[in-house]
N, C-alpha and C positions, 0 to 999 in steps of 0.2 A: 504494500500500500504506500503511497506516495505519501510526501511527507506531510507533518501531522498529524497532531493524537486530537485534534478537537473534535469531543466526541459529548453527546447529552441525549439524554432518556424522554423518548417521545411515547404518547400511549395508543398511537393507533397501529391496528394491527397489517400486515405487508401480506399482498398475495403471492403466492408460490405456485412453481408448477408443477402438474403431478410427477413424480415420478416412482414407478413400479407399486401405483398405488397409495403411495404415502405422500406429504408433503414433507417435501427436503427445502430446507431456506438455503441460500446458495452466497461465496464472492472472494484479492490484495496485494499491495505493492508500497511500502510507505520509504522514503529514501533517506538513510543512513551515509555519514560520509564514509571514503575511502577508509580499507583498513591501514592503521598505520601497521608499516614496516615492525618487523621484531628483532630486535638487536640481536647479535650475533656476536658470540665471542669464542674467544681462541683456544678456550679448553675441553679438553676432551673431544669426541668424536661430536658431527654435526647431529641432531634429533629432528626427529621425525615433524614435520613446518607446524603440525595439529599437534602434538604432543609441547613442543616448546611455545606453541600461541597458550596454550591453557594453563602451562606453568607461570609464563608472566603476566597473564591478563587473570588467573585464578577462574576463568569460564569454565562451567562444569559440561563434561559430556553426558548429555540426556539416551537413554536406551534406541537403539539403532544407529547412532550414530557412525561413523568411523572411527578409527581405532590409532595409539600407535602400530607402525608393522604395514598399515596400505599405503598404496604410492600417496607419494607424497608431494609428485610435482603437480602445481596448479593447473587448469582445464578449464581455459572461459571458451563456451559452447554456444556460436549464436543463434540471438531468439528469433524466434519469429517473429515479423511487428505487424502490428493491425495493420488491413484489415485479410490477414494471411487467412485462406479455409483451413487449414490446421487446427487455429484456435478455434473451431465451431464444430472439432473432431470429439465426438465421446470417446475414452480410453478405455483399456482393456482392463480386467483385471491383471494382475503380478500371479503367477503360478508357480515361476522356480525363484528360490533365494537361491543367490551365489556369490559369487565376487565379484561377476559383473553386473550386478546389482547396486553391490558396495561401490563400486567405480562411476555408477551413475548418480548414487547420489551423491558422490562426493565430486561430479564434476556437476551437476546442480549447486551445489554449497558455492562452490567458486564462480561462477557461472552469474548466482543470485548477489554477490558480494563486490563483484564488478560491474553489476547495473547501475548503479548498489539498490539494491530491495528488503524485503523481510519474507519476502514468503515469492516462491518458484512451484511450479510443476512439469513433471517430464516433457507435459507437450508444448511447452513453452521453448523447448529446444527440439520438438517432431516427433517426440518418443514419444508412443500413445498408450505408454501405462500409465496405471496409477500410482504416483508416487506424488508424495509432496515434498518439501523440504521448506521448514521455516527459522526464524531466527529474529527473535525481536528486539533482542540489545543484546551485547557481549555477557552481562552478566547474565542471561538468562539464558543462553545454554543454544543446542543445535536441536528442532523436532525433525525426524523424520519418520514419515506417515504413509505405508504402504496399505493400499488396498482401500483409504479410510470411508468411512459411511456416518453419520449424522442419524442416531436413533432415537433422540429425544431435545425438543426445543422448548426457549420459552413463551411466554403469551407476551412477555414483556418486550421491548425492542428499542432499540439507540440509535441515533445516526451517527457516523462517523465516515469521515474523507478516504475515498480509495481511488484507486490507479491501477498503471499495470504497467509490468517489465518490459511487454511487448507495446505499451504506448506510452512511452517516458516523458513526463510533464503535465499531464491530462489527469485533472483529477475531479474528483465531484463527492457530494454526500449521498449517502447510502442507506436505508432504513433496514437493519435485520434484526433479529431475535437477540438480545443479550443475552444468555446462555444457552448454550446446549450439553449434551452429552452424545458422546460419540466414540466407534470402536473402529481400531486400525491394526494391522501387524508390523513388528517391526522387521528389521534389517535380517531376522533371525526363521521369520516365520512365525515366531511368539505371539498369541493376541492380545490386545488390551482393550480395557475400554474405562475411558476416562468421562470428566466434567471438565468446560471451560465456559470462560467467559469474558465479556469486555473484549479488549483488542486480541485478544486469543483464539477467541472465540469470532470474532468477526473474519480472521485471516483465514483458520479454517474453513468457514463457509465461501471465502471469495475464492479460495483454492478448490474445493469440490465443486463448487460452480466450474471452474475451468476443466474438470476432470470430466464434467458432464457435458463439455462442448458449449456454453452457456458464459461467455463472456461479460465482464462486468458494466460493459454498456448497456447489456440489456437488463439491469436492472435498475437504469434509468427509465424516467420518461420521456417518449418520443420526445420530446420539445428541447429537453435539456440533452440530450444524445444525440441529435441534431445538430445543436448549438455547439456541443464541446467537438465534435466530430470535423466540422468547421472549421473551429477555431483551431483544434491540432492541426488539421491539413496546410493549413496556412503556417505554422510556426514550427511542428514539430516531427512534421512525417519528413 
């Protein structure tokens, strides 16, 4: 989600569209600066670039993530930008965990940190799995979310400002659900199923919206989608 956290609690409720008979709320990009370089020094053997970023930045590795021991060389993978048919691709499910699994998400993470963003998915780079990868500040750690699905929302809902990796600059307000609960696998195959919420909870839904083909312009209004659609073409396509 593009940059900015202004974000406040509206009380009408957003329509959704069906999918597989349920309503799924759907949608982010908010922009982080560059990461600074990590010092580098003369003793001992060199470490692993993710092993020695979390030693001196103290950022904890969240489940699925990368490990020390994977490559280690960075992999910026370009996006697709609006208005690519790609991004209106529903994704497949993931069926093998591997290592080339691990290698994709870890050339998302790098990928997402050179746009710079917070939140990437596979088909954002053409790959039509599902995969997410998110990251909301340094101190909060790396998610990665295979497979994920949205099994429980709230009635309550917030607006807050999103974007997209794939249209850098373009940003708008958003109405979804402030909480939900929802289950994913990680890098392992392992399942889980957590609670989010607030800007957590807002990135995963802008991400399963892109997993669903479901760009976050269209949950705009014709007028303002329109209007911003425009205004990028002129400035920022």
């Amino acid at each position: 989600m593009e940059n900015g956290r202004g974000e406040r609690n509206v009380n009408n409720r957003i329509a959704r569209p069906e999918h597989g008979g349920s309503t799924l709320p759907k949608a982010c990009s908010r922009v982080f600066p560059a990461n600074r370089r990590v010092p580098r020094t003369n003793r001992g053997p060199k470490k692993d670039r993710y092993a020695q970023h979390h030693e001196n930045t103290g950022r904890r590795m969240l489940p699925g993530h990368r490990c020390k021991g994977v490559a280690a060389a960075v992999t910026v993978r370009p996006i697709l930008r609006f208005p690519h048919a790609g991004l209106k691709t529903p994704c497949e499910p993931v069926t093998v965990f591997d290592e080339e699994l691990r290698a994709l998400a870890g050339d998302l993470l790098d990928t997402m940190r050179a746009a710079p963003g917070v939140g990437i998915t596979a088909a954002h780079i053409g790959d039509f799995r599902r995969v997410v990868v998110i990251e909301l500040d340094r101190k909060d750690g790396v998610r990665t979310y295979i497979n994920p699905e949205i099994a429980l929302f709230s009635e309550e809902t917030m607006r807050h400002v999103e974007g997209s990796v794939s249209m850098p600059g373009a940003t708008e307000e958003v109405v979804r659900p402030r909480a939900i609960r929802f289950r994913y696998a990680d890098l392992d195959g392992i399942q889980h199923e957590e609670a989010a919420e607030g800007f957590l909870a807002i990135c995963i839904q802008h991400e399963i919206d892109q997993l669903d083909g479901v760009f976050w312009l269209q949950r705009l209004s014709r007028l303002k989608r329109d209007r911003l659609v425009k205004k990028w073409e002129r400035t920022g396509a």
